[in-house]
N, C-alpha and C positions, 0 to 999 in steps of 0.2 A: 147363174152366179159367175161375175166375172172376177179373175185373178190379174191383182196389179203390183207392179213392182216399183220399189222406193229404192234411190242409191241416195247416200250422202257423203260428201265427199270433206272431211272435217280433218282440223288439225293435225289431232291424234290419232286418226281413224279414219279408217273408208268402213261404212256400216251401210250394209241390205234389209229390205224386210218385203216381201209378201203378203199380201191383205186381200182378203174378197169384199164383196161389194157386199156384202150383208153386215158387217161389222168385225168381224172376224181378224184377227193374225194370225198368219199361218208358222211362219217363223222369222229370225231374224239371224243375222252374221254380221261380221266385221275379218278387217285386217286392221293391222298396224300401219301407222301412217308415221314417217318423221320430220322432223321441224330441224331445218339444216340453221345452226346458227356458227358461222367460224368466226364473224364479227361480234364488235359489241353492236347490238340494235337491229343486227341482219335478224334476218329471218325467212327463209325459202323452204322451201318443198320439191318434190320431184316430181312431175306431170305423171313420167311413165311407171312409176308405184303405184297411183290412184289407179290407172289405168290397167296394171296389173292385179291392184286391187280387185278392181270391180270386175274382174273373170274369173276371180278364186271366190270371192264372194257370190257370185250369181250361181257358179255351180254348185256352191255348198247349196244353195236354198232349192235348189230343183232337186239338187242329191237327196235332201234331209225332207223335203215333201212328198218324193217321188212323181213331180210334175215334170211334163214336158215341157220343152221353151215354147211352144205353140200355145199353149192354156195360158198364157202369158198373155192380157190383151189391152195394157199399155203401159208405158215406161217413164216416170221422171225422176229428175235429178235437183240434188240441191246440192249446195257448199255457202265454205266461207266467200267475202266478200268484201272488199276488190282484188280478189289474188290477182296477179299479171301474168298470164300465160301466153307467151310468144310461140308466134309459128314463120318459118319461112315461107318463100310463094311455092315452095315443094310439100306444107304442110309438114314440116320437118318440129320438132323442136326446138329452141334457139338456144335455150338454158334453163337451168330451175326456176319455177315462180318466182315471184318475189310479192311477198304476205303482204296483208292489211295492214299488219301490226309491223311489216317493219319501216326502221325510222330511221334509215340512212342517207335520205337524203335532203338532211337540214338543209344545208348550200343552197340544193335547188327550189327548197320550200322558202326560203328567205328570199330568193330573186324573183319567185312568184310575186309573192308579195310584195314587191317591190314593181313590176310589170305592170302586174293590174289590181286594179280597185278594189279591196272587200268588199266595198258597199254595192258595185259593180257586179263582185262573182256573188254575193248574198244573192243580189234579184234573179240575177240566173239562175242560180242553181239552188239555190233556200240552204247551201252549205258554207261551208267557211274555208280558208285555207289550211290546208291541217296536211298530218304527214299519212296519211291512206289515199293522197290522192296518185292518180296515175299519172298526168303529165311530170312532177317532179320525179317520180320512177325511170320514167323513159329520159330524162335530161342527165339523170345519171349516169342512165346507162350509153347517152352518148356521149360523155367524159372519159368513162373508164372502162367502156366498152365498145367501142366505135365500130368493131368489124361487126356485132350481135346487132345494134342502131340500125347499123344501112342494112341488115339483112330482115326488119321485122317487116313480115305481109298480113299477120292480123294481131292484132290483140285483142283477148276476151278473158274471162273470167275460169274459177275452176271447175263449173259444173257444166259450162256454156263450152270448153273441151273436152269434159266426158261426153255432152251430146253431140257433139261434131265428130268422136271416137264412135259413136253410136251409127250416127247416119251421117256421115261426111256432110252434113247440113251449119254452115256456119251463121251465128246469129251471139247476140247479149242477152241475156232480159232483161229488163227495165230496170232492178235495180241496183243491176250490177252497171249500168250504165249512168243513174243517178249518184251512185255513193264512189263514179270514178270523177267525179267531179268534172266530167265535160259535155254533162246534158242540160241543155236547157227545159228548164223541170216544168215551165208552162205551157213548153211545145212540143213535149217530150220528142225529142231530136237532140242530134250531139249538135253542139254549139261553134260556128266556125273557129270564134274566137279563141274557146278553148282549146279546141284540136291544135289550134297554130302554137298554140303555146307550150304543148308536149312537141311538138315541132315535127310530127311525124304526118307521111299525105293521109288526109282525110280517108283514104279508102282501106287501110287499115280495121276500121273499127266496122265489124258486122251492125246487119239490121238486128233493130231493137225490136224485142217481142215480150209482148206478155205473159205471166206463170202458166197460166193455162193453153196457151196458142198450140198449136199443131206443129212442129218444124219439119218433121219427116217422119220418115220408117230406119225399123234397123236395118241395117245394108247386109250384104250378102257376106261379105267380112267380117262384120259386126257379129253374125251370126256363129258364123264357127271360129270366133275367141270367145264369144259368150255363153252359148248355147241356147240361145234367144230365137227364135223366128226371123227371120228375114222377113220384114215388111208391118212389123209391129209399130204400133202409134208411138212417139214419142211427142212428148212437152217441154215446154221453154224450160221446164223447173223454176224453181227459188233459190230466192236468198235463203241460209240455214236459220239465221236469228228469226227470219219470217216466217218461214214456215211452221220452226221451231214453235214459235207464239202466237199461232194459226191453232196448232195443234192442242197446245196447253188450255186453249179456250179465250183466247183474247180476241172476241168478235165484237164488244160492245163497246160505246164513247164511255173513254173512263177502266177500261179492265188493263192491269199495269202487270208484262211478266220479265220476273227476274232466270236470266237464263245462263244455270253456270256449268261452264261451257269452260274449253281452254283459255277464253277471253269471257269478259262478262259483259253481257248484251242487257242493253234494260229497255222496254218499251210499251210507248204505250200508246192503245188503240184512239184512233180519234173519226169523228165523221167525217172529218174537213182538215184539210195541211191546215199545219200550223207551223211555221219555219222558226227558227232560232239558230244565228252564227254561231250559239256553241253548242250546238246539236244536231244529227241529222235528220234527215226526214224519207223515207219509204213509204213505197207504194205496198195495200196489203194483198194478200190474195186472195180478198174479198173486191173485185172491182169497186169502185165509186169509193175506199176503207183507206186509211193512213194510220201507219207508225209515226209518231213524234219517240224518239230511240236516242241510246247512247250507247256507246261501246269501252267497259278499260279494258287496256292492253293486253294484261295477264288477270288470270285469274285461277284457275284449274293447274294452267301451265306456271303461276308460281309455286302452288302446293307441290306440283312434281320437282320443281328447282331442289326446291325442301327438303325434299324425300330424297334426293339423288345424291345431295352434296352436304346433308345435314343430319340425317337417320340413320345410315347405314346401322348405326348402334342399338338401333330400337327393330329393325325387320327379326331380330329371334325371337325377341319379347313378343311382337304381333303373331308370328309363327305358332310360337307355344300356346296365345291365348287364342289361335284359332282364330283370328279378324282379319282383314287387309290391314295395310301400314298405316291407310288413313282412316281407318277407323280408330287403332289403338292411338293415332296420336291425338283423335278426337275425346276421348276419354283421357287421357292427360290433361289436354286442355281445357274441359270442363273443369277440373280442380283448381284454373287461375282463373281469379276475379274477374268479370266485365272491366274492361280497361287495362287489361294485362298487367297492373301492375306499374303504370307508368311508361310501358311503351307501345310508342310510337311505331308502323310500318308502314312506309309509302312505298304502293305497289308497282312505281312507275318502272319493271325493271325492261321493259321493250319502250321507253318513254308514254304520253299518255295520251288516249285520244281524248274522248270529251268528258265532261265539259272544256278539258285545259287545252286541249290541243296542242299541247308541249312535247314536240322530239325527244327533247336536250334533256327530259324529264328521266332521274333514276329509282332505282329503288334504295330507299335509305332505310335505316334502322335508327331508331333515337333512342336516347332514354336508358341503355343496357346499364347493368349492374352486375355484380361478382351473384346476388341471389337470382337471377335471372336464368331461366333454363330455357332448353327445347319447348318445351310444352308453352312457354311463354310466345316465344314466334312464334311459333302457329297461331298460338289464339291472337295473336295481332295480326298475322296474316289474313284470317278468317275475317277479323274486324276491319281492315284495310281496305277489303273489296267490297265488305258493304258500302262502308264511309263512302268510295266512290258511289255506290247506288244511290245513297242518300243525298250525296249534292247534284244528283240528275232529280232526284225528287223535289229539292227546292226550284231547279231552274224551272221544270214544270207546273209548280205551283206560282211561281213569279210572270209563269206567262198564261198564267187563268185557268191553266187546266185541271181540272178535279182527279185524284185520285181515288176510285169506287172499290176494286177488287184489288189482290195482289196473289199472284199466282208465280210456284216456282218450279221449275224445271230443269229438266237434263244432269250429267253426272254429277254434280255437287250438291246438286238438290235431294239426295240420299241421305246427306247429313245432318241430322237431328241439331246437334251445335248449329252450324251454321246456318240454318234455317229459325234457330232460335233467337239468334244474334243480330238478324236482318230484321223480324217483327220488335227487336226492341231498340234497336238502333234506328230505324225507319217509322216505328211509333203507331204502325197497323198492322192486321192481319196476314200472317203470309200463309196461305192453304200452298200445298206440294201436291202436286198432279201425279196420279199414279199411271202404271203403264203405259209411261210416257219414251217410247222407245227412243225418241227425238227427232230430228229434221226428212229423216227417212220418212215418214208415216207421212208429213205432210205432202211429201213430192209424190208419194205414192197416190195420193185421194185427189190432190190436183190433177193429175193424169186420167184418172177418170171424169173427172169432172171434164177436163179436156178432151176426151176420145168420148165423151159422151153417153158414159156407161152409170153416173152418178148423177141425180137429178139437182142438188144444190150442195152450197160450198157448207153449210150449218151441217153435213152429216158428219165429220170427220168426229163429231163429239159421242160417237157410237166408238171408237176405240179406246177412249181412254177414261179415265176416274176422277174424282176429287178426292183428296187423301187427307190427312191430318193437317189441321188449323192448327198454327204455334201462334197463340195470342202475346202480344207486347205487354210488357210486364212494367208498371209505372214506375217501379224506383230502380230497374237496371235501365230503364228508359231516361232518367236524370243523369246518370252516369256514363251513359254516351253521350247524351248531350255536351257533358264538358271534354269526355273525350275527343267525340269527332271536333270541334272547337279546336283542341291541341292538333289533330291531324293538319287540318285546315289552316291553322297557323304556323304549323312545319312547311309546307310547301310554301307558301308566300313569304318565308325568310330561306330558304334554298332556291328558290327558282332563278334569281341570280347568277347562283354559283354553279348552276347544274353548264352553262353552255362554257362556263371556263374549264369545266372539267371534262369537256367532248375536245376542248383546243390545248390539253393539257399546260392551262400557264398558270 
């Protein structure tokens, strides 16, 4: 029986877990991770947190198994994606990431497009210009940071540096290399064209590798801040939303998972790419397998906005009745109607990725009234990030694809409401995955799969469960219909006014 290790390198969290190859968990840990925002739309992180992370976290699970780092017989990583983590040619760090979600750099996203061709970057890259790309990152940052500019010697993603922390082995994986928008997706290779246009030398960007590939061993250093082995297999890892929905059980043409997460991930399995400029596309970790996916901005991370700047008044109330804070506000919110009531919540508060692709995109509130409560936002909140789920569901069905399953996953997918809200706003069955630890588990079973200890990629569905089906309910199902309808027609009379309000005029 061999013992494998999962790190995940997430928003909110740096999260571990340990698995044998018979099906088993052994256990799991976390840290806290934080999201630096001083700006409106920034959003960073700190490299060397994760990284501190992931040695408090590694010991906890050896500590709490009573394993050695040597019973350890391989290692993967996953994270969000496209973080931008700079290194110098000393391997130094240059500065904090700079997130997927953040959307500071309209300017240079507007002179993109103006540069070169959508129709042009579509055939390359089967993406569109949108603000998680990395060349307008780096354009920014040689604007208003020019001495960090002339010092970058790599850029890579946030799991593609935990494994380089690992084994000093530099490398991407594919789709952190796909979703930075400089690979060309038919040759899988970075794209000259593109690289020119982040304006940084080509050699910068590590070799691209696949989730399961080999990249090195833990290094001797690695070891004794880990407590790992020196000379343990490590893998390319994954993207988190992929793995994520690897995990959940999305192997088939057709199984669609909604993944809520600090952002909300929605994707769906396909046999064959299927491109669309207002969506992206990933590679699965099932070779020859595609994601046709979308991502909004906020999602989990708006419920916390919520909770930090809106409830304080209600954490007694939760206290007394023994729940977390989003539980008891879940039960408030169950007492307002489907459609709250008449309002409106557009979740764009880090602007939106897709379908809209919209920086300059905010979060607004319509509709408020003097009878309007707490309990009211949230259930529009809850409703808001469907709504977005739901118009990735029309763009998928306008471009012929079938939705067969609907499966949900990771922390929000706990919630009873909002998993209610989605099967009736979306009009199908949503089943909730049980012991679905999240993106950990898959990076974990890759790595076997990878070092060769797992005979195929279908066994990962020995760790987890099918849980409760919240079937669509046909007449709160007409009620979103005109609902989302108002949402959907709030953004198309704001989206105007959102980039006068980024130029305050």
């Amino acid at each position: 029986m061999a013992v494998l290790l999962g790190l995940d390198i997430g928003t909110t969290s740096t999260i571990g877990i340990l698995i044998d190859s018979e099906g088993g968990t052994l256990a799991t840990a976390s840290r806290p991770s934080e999201l630096i925002s001083h700006h409106a739309s920034w959003a960073e992180e700190d490299p060397e947190l994760w990284w501190s992370n992931v040695q408090a976290v590694t010991a906890e699970l050896l500590a709490r198994t009573g394993l050695k780092g040597r019973d350890v017989a391989a290692v993967g990583v996953t994270g969000m994606v496209p973080a931008v983590v700079l290194l110098d040619r000393n391997g130094r760090i240059l500065r904090h990431s700079i997130q997927q979600n953040d959307a500071r750099a309209t300017r240079e996203i507007d002179a993109m497009r103006q540069a070169i061709d959508p129709e042009r970057f579509f055939r390359l890259t089967g993406g569109s210009i949108n603000q998680q790309l990395v060349a307008p990152k780096l354009r920014w940052l040689e604007r208003h940071e020019p001495e960090v500019f002339r010092s970058i010697a790599t850029v890579f993603g946030s799991y593609d540096f935990i494994a380089y922390r690992l084994t000093g082995a530099r490398h991407v994986e594919h789709n952190w290399a796909l979703e930075s928008g400089l690979m060309d997706f038919g040759k899988r290779r970075f794209a000259e064209e593109l690289v020119a246009a982040a304006g940084v030398d080509p050699d910068v960007f590590p070799s691209i590798r696949q989730s399961h590939e080999l990249i090195g061993t833990i290094s001797e250093a690695a070891a004794v801040a880990t407590g790992l082995a020196a000379g343990t297999p490590v893998v390319a890892g994954c993207a988190d939303h992929v793995a994520s929905a690897y995990v959940a059980g999305a192997a088939e043409d057709g199984d669609l998972v909604l993944k809520f997460g600090g952002a909300g991930d929605i994707l769906l399995s396909t046999a064959k790419p299927v491109t669309d400029p207002r969506l992206f596309i990933d590679y699965h970790v099932i070779p020859d397998h595609y994601f046709s996916n979308g991502c909004t901005a906020t999602s989990g991370s708006l419920l916390k906005w919520i909770v930090r700047e809106l409830a304080a008044g209600e954490e007694p109330k939760a206290a007394a009745a023994g729940v977390s804070i989003f539980s008891w506000l879940d039960r408030l919110a169950a007492e307002v109607p489907a459609g709250a009531e008449g309002l409106v919540l557009l979740p764009y508060f880090l602007g939106e990725k897709t379908p809209l692709h919209d920086p300059y995109a905010r979060g607004t509130i319509v509709g408020l009234g003097l009878h309007h409560r707490l309990a009211h936002i949230w259930r529009a909140a809850l409703e808001g990030v469907i709504f977005g789920f739901r118009h990735h569901v029309e763009v998928f069905t306008e471009r012929g694809l079938a939705v067969k399953r609907v499966f949900a996953c990771d922390g929000g997918a706990v919630s009873d409401l909002w998993l209610q809200i989605a099967a009736d706003a979306i009009g199908r069955p949503v089943q909730r995955i049980e012991h679905h630890p999240g993106s950990c588990l898959g990076a974990a079973y890759v790595a076997g799969v990878g070092a060769g200890l797992m005979n195929s990629f279908s066994g990962v569905s020995r760790y987890v469960a099918g849980g409760r089906v919240f079937e669509p309910r046909p007449a709160q199902t007409a009620i979103y219909d005109r609902a989302y309808a108002n949402f959907r027609e709030t953004y198309e009379r704001l989206k105007t006014l959102y980039p006068k309000l980024e130029r305050n005029d």
